[in-house]
C-alpha positions as CSV (number, residue, x, y, z in Angstrom):
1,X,109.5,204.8,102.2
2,X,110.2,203.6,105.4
3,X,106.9,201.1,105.5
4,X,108.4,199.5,101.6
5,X,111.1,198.4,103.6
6,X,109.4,197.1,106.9
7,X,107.5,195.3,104.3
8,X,110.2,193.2,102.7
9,X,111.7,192.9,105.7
10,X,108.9,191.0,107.2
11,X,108.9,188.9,103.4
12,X,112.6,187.7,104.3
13,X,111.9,186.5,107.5
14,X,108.8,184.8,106.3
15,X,110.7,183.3,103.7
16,X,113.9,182.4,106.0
17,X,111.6,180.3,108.0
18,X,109.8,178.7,104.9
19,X,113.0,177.8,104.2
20,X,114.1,176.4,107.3
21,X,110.9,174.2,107.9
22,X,110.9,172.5,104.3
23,X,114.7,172.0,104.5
24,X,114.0,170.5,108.5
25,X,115.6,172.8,110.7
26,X,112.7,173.9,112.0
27,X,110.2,171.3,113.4
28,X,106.8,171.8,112.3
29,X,104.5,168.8,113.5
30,X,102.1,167.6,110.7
31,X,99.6,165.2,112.6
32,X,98.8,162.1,110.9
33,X,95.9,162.6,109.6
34,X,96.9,165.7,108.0
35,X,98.3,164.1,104.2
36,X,97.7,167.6,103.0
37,X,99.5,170.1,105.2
38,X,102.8,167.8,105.0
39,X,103.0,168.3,100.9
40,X,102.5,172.1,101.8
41,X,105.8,171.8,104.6
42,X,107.5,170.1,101.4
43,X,106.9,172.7,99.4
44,X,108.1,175.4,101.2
45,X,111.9,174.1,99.9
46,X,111.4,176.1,96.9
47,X,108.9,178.7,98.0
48,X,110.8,179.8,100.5
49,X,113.6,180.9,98.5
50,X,111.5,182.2,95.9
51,X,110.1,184.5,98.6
52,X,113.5,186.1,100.0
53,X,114.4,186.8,96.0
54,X,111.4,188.8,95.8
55,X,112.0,190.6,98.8
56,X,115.6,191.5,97.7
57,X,115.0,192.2,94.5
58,X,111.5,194.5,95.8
59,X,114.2,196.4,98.0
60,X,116.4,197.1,95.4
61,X,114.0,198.2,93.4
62,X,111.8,200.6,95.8
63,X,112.0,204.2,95.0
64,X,114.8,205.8,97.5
């Protein structure tokens, strides 16, 4: 019981800091020659939310 909730605990961070580097809180340098790893910062805008709602929803859900 206790590991279901250590695991969507660790989800919601993950997808706090998704959040934070696509929005540009958080600085993640993308070297120059790196076209592809910048599209994947800019997608963490949505992914990143996507993840917390999953993590919430997953501990709501979880069998007390």
């Amino acid at each position: 019981m206790i590991a279901a909730y250590i695991d969507e605990f660790i989800m919601l961070c993950a997808g706090a800091w998704m959040t934070a580097v696509g929005l540009g809180y958080v600085e993640l340098p993308v070297p120059p020659n790196q076209p592809w790893l910048a599209n994947l910062v800019r997608q963490f805008k949505w992914t990143g939310p996507l993840l917390m709602l999953i993590a919430i929803v997953l501990g709501i859900a979880a069998p007390s």
